[in-house]
C-alpha positions as CSV (number, residue, x, y, z in Angstrom):
1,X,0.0,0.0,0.0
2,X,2.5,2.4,0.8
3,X,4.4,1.6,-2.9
4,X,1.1,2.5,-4.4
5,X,0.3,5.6,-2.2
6,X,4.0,6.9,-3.6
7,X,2.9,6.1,-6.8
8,X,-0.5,7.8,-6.5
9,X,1.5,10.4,-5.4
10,X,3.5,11.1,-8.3
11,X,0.5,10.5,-10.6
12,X,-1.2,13.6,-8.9
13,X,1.9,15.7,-9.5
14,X,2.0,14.8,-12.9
15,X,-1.6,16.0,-13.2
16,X,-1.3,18.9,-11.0
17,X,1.0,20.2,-13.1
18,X,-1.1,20.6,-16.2
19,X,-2.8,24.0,-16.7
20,X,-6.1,24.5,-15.6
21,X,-8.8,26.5,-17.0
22,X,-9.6,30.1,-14.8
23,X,-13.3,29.5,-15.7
24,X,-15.2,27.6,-12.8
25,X,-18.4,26.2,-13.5
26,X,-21.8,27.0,-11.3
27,X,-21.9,24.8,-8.2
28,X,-17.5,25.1,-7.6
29,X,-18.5,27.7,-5.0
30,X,-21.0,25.5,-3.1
31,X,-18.5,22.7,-3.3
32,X,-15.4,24.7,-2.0
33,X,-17.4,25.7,0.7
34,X,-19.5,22.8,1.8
35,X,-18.6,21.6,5.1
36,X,-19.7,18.4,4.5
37,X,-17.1,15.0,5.1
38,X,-17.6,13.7,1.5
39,X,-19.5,15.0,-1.4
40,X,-20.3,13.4,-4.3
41,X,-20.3,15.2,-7.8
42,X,-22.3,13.3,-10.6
43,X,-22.6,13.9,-14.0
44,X,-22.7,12.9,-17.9
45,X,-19.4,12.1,-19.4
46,X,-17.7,15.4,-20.8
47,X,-19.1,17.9,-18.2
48,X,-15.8,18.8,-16.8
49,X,-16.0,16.4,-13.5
50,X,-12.7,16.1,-13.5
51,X,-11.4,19.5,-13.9
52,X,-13.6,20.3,-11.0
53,X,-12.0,18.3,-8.3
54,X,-8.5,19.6,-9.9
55,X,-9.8,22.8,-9.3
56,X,-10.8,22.1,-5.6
57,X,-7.6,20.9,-5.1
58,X,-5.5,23.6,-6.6
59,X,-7.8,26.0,-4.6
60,X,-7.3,24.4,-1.0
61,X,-4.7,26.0,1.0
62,X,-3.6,23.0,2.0
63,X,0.1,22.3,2.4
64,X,0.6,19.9,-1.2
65,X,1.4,16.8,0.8
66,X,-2.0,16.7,2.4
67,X,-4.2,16.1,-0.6
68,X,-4.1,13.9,-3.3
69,X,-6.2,12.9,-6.3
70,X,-6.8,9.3,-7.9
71,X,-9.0,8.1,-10.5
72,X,-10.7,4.5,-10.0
73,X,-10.0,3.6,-13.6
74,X,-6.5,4.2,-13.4
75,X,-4.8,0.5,-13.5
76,X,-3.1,0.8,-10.3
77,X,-6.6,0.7,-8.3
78,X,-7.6,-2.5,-10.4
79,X,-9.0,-4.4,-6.9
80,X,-7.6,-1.8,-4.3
81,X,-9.6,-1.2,-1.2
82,X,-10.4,2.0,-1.0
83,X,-10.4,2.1,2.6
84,X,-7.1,0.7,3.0
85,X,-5.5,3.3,0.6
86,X,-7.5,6.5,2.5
87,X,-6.6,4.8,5.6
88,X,-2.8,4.7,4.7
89,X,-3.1,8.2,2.8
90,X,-4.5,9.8,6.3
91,X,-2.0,7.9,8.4
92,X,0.6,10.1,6.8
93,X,-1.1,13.2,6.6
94,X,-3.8,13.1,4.1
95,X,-6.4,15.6,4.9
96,X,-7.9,16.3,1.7
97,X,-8.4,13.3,-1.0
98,X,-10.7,13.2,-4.6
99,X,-11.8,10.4,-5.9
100,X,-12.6,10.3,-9.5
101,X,-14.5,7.6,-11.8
102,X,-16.2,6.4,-8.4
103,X,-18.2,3.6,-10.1
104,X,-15.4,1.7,-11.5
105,X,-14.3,0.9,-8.1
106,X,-15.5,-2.6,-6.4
107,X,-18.0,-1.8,-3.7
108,X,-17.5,1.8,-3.4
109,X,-20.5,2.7,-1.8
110,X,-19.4,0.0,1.6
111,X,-16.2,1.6,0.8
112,X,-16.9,5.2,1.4
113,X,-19.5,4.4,4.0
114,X,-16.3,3.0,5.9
115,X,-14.6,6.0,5.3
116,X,-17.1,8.5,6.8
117,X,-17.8,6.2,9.8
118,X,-13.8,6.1,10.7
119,X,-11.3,8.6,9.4
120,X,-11.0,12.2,9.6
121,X,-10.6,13.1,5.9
122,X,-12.7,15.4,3.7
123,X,-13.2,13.6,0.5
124,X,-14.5,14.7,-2.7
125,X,-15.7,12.1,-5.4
126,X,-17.5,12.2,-8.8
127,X,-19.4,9.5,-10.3
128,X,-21.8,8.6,-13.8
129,X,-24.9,10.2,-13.3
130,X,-26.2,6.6,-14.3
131,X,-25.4,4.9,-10.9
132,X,-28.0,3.9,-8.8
133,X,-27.2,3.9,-4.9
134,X,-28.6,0.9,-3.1
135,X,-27.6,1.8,0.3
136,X,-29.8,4.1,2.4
137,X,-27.4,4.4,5.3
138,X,-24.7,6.0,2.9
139,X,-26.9,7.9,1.0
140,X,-27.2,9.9,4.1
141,X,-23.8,10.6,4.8
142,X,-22.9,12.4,1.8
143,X,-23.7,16.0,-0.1
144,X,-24.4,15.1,-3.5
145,X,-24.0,17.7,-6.3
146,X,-25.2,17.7,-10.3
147,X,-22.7,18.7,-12.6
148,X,-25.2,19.6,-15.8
149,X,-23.3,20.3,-18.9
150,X,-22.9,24.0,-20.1
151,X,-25.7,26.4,-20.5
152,X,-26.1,28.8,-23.2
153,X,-24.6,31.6,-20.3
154,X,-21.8,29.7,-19.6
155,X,-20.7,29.2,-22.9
156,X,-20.7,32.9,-23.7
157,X,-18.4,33.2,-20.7
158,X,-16.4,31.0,-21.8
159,X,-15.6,32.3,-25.1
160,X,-15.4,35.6,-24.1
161,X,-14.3,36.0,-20.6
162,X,-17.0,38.2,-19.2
163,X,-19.4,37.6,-16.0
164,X,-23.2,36.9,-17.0
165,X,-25.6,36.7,-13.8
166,X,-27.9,33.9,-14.1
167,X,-32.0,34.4,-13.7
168,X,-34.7,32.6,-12.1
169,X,-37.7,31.2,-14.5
170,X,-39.6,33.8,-12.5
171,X,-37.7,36.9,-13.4
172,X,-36.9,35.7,-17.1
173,X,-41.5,35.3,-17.4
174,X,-41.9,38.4,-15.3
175,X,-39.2,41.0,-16.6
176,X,-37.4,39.5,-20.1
177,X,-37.8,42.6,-21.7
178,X,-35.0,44.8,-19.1
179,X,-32.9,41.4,-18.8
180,X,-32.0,41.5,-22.5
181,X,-30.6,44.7,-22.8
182,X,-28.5,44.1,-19.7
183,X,-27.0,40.8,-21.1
184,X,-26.3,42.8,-24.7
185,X,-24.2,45.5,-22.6
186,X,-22.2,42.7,-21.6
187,X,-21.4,41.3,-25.0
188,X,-18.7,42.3,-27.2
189,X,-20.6,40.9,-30.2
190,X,-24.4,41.8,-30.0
191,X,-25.4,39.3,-32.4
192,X,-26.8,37.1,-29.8
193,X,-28.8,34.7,-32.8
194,X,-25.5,34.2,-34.2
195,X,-23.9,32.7,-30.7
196,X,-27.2,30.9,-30.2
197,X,-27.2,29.0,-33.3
198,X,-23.1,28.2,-32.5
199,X,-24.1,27.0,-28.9
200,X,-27.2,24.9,-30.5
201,X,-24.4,22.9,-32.5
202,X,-21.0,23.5,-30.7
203,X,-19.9,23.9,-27.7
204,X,-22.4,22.1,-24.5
205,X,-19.4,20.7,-23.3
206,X,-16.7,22.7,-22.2
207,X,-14.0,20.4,-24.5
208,X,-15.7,22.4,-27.2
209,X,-12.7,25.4,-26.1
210,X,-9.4,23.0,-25.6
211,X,-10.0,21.6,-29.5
212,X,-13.1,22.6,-31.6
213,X,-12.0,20.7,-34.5
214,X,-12.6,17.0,-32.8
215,X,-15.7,18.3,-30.8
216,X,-17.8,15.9,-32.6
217,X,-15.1,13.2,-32.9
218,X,-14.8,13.8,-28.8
219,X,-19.0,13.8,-28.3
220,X,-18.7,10.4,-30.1
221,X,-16.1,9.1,-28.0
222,X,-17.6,10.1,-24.6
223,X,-21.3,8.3,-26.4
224,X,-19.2,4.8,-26.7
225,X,-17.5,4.9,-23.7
226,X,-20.5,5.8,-22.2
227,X,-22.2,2.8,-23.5
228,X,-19.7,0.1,-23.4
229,X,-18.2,0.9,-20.1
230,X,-20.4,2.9,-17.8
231,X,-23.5,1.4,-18.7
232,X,-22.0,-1.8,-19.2
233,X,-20.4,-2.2,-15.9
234,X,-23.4,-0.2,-13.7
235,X,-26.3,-2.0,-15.5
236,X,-24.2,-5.4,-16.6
237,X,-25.3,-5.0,-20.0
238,X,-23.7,-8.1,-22.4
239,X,-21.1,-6.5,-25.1
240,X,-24.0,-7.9,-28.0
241,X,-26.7,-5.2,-26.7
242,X,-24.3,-2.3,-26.5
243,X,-25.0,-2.0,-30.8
244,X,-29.1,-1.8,-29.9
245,X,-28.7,1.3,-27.4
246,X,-26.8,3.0,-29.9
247,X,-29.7,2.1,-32.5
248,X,-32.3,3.6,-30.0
249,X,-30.4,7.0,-29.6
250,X,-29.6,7.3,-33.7
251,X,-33.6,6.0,-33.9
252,X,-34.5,9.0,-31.5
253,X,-32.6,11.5,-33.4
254,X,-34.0,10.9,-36.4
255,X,-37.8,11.2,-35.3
256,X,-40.3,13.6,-33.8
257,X,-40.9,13.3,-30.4
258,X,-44.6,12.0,-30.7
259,X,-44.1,10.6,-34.2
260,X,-43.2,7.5,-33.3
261,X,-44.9,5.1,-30.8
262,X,-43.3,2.7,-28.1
263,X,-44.1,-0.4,-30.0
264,X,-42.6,1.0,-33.6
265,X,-39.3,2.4,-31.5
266,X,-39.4,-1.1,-30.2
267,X,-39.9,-2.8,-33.5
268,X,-37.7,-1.1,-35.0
269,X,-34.5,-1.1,-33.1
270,X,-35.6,-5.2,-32.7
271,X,-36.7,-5.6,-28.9
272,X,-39.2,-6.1,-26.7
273,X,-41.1,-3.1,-25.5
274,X,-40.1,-4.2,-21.7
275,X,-36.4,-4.5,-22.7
276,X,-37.2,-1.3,-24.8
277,X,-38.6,0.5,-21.6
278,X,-35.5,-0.6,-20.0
279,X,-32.9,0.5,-21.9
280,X,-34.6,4.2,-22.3
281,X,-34.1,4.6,-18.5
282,X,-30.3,3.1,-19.0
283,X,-29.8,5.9,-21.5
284,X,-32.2,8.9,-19.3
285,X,-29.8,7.8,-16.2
286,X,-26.9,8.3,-18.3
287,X,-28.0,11.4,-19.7
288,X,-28.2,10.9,-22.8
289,X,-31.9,11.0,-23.5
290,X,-34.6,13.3,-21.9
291,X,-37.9,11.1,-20.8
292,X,-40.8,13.5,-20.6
293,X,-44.5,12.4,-19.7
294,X,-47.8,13.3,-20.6
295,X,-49.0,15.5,-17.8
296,X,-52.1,13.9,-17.1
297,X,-50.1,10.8,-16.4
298,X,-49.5,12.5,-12.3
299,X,-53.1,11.9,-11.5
300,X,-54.1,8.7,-13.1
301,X,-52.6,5.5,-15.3
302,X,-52.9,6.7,-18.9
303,X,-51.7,5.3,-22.7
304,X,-50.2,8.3,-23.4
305,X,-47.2,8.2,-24.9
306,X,-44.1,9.8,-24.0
307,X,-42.0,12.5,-25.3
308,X,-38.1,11.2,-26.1
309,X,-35.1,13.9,-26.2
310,X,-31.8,13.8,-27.2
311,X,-30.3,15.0,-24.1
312,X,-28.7,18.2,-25.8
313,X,-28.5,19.6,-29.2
314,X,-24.8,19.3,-29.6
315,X,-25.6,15.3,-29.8
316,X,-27.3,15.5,-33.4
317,X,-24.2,16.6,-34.5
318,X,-22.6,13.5,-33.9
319,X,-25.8,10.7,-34.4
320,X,-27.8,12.2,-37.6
321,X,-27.5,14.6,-40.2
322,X,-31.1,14.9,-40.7
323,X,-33.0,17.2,-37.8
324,X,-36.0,19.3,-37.4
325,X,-36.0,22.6,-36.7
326,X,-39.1,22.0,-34.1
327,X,-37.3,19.3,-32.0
328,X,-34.1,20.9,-32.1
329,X,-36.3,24.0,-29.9
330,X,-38.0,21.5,-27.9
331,X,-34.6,19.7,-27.0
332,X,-32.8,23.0,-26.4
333,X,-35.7,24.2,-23.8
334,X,-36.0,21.0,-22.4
335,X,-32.0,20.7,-22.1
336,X,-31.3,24.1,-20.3
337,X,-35.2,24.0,-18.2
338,X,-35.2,20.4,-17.0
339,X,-32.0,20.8,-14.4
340,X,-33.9,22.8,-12.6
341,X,-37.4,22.6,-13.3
342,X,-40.2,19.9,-13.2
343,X,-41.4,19.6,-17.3
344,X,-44.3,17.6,-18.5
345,X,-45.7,17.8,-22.0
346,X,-49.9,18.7,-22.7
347,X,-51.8,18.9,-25.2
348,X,-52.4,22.9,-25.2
349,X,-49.4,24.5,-25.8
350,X,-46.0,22.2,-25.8
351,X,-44.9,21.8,-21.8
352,X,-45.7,22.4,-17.9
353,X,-43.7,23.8,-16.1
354,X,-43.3,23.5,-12.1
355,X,-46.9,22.5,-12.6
356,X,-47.8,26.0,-12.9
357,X,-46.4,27.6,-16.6
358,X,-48.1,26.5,-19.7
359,X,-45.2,27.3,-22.9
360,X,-45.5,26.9,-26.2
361,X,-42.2,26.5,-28.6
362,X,-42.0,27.9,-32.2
363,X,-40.3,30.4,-34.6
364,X,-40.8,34.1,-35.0
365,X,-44.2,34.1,-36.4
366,X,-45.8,31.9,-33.7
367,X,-49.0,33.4,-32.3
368,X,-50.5,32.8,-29.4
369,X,-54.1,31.6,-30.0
370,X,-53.6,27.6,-28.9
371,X,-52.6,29.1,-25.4
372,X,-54.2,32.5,-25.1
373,X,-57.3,31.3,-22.9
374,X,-54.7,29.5,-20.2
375,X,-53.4,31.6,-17.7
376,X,-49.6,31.4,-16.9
377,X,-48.9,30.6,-20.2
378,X,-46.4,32.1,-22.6
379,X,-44.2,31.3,-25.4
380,X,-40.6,30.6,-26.0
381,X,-39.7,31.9,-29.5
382,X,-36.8,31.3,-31.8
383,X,-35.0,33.6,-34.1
384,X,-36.5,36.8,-32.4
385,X,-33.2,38.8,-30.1
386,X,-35.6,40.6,-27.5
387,X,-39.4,39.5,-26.3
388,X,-42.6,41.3,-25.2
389,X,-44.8,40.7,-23.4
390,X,-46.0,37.1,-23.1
391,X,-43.4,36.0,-26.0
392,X,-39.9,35.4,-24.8
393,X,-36.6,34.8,-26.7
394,X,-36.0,31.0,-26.4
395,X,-32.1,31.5,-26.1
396,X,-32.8,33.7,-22.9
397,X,-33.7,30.0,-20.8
398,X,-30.3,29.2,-21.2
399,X,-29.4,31.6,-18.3
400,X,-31.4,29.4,-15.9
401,X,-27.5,28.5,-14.4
């Protein structure tokens, strides 16, 4: 143990000593300062998990010696206790540790649990949003966080290195129209349709700004590993099945939300419609689908069918060339709303909100008679830079974090 805590050792300087990006993401503040023993970060594949606990690190005034970082799919670690390499880590000092890649460790939930109950360590871990924890009396032990990929506002930080103050759902309904102007101020370039239609195909996660050029070669590679080692391994999903949940997402992408029934997505990517209802909550756990139900479905059982969503825009870019204009909306308010916000679909208008805000999706010459009779109701629209009244600019929900 104490070969490999040397060795872990020198793997952290190594990685220290890359450079790290000045930008820090939404929740780094609420993790920096929780006073929680451990904390968990989850999130899909890409969202910057891994820069965040660098980030922590580099931030703790901590004397170097005291904190370390590992990864879980780093070879070394290959059937490694965790326990038994904290335990040896604190015996010599350790005060801070992160843990990255969580669920490729064996047992890590008993392992952490362990942890808490008997060493005095803050630890920091992340995880795949896809995992599942079965034990109640850890789950209580821990802060967990969710790591979302980037909004629309973070991305235009990002590429040009200014401050943008998010907005409640409240204040974007209630006063959109003195919002705008205060967000153009801020922007170098006004053309706000221009960096909207850029974020809607590039740039959702923040690898977008160390290489553009194999963004979609890099969205494709986090997809894979996604599906043949997080899903894999979390779900035990045999290496002949891994082809038909890549079937269903590129089937998805290609089709309208409500176009296409449970039993034709089932017949056609060749399963049954129980596997087939299986594997959609695989892919909604690992982020990369959206699962949104018929609103009437909260009060009573219903064959309504539901609504499927890539999980982002960025990912047509990588699974289908063909896409409509109408779903890429829907997926971009559901994308940036949906962290936050409770979202069913209904009938009048296209989704409910919190249970309480009726919106309807479309472009510029949307009106507003399928909704005008429903109070609380307004719509999101496309291509237009500044709102009035009930109609709102649909880029503006991406300032929701």
């Amino acid at each position: 143990m104490e070969n490999l805590l040397l060795n872990a050792k020198r793997l952290y300087q190594l990685k220290a000593s890359q450079k790290l990006p000045s930008y820090k993401r939404y929740i780094f503040d609420d993790l920096y300062n929780s006073p929680a023993k451990l904390t968990g970060i989850y999130g899909s594949r890409g969202v910057g998990k891994t820069t965040l606990l660098m980030q922590l690190l580099q931030n703790s005034p901590l004397d170097p010696s005291s904190k370390l970082y590992i990864s879980c799919d780093h070879s070394s670690f290959q059937d490694v206790s965790l326990f038994d390499f904290v335990d040896e880590f604190s015996k010599r000092g350790g005060e801070l540790i992160c843990i990255d890649e969580i669920h490729e460790a064996k047992n890590f939930e008993k392992e952490l649990k362990s942890i808490y109950d008997f060493l005095d360590i803050k630890l920091y871990f992340t995880g795949s949003s896809a995992i599942h924890l079965s034990n109640p009396d850890f789950a209580r032990r821990y802060s967990r966080y969710h790591l979302y990929p980037l909004s629309f506002r973070e991305f235009l930080q990002l590429k040009y290195s200014i401050e943008l103050p998010a907005f409640s759902l409240e204040e974007i309904i209630e006063n959109h129209g003195n919002i705008v102007p205060t967000i153009f101020d801020k922007l170098p370039n006004k053309k706000i349709l221009k960096h909207f239609d850029d974020f809607l195909h590039n740039g959702i996660y923040p690898y977008y700004f160390e290489d553009s050029s194999r963004y979609i070669d890099k969205i494709n590679d986090s997809i894979n590993q996604v599906l043949n080692s997080d899903l894999s391994k979390i779900f035990h999903i045999k290496s002949d099945k891994i082809a038909t949940l890549k079937k269903l997402l590129i089937t998805i992408c290609v089709s309208k939300p409500l176009e296409i029934s449970i039993e034709s997505l089932a017949q056609k990517v060749g399963i049954t419609k129980s596997t087939l209802y299986k594997y959609i909550g695989y892919l909604s756990d690992a982020e990369l689908l959206h699962h949104i139900t018929y609103e009437a479905k909260r009060f009573k059982s219903l064959r309504m069918p539901d609504k499927l969503y890539l999980a982002n825009t960025n990912l047509f870019e990588a699974l289908c060339i063909n896409r409509d204009k109408g779903t890429i909306r829907e997926t971009y308010f559901v994308s940036m709303v949906k962290p936050k916000h409770s979202l069913y679909y209904v009938k009048k208008g296209d989704f409910l909100v919190d249970e309480k805000y009726v919106v309807e999706i479309g472009g510029k010459n949307k009106d507003y008679s399928q909704i005008k009779d429903i109070s609380k109701s307004f719509l999101a629209i496309d291509d237009i830079e500044i709102g009035f009244g009930n109609k709102i600019p649909l880029w503006l929900f991406g300032f929701l974090y």
